[in-house]
N, C-alpha and C positions, 0 to 999 in steps of 0.2 A: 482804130488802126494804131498798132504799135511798132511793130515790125516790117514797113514795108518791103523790103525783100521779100518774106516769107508770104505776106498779104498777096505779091504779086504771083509768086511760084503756086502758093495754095488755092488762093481766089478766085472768085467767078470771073465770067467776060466782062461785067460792068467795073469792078475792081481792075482788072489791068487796065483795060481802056482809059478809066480816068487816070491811073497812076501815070501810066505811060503820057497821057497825053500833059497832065503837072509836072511832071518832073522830066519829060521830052528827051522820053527815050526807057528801054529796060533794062534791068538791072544790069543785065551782061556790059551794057554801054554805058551807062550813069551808076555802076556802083558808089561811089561815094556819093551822090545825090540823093540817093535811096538811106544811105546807113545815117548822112545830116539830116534828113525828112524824119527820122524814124526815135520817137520819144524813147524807145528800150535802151538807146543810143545812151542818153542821158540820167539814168535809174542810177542814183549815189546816195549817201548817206544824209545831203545839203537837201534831197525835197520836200515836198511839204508832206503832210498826212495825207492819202491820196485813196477814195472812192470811186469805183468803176461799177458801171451796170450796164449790163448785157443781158442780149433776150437773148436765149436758147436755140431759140427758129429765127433766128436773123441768115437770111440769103445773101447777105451783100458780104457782109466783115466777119468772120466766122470766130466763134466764143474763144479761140486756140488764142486769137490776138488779145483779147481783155486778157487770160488767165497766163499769158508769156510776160505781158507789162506786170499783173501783178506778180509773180513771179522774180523778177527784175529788181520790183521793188520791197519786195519783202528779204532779199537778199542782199540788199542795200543796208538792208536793217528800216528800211521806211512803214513806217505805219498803213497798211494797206488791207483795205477790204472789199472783195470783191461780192459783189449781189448780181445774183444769176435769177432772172426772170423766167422758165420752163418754156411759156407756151407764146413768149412774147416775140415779134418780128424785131426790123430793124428799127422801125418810126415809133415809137413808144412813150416818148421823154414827156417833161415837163411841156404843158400845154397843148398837146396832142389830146387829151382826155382819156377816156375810156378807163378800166382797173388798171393798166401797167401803169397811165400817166401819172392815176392817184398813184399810185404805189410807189414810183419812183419820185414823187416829190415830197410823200411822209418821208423815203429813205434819205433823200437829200437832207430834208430839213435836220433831222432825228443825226442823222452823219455829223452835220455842220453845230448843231446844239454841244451834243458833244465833246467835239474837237475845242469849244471854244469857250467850253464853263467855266465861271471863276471859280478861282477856288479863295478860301476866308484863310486870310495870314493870320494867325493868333499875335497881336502887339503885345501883348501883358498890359493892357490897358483894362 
């Protein structure tokens, strides 16, 4: 979830219900509840490098929210890669198992590797 305004206008019943019932009340009446809840909100040049993964066939948060955050954040100028899962639902992640869960925690790993390799300063030593 990135946008929840749009999470709530676009989203299924399970999506408003909880929104509505977190944030106590809808958009029309808690707008600015909604735009501080909402991480798009915050997309600037200061974030970290940022990985998002989304299944395809998720019913609940619809892929528009992964692909508006990264979006946000590639326009921030942020290091942002988004992995799109085809045939994966909502519940997929790390520790769930099955192929997506492998797959999402090769991409996690392989992300974070990455992000975080040293690199060899040459001293003239």
């Amino acid at each position: 979830m990135s946008d929840l305004t749009e999470l709530y206008q676009h989203g299924g019943f399970l999506a408003r219900l909880t929104l509505k019932s977190v944030l106590r009340g809808e958009p029309a009446t808690q707008a600015n509840r909604y735009i501080l809840a909402s991480p798009v909100t915050y997309a600037n040049p200061t974030n970290a490098p940022t990985l998002l993964i989304h299944g395809a066939a998720d019913t609940i948060v619809p892929l528009a929210q992964s692909q508006r955050l990264a979006d946000k954040l590639r326009q921030a100028k942020v290091d942002c890669k988004l992995r799109v899962y085809a045939e994966a639902n909502h519940n997929f992640g790390s520790g769930c198992g099955g192929e997506y869960g492998r797959r999402c925690d090769r991409d996690v790993i392989e992300y974070f590797a990455r992000q975080f390799q040293t690199q060899t300063v040459a001293t003239g030593r």
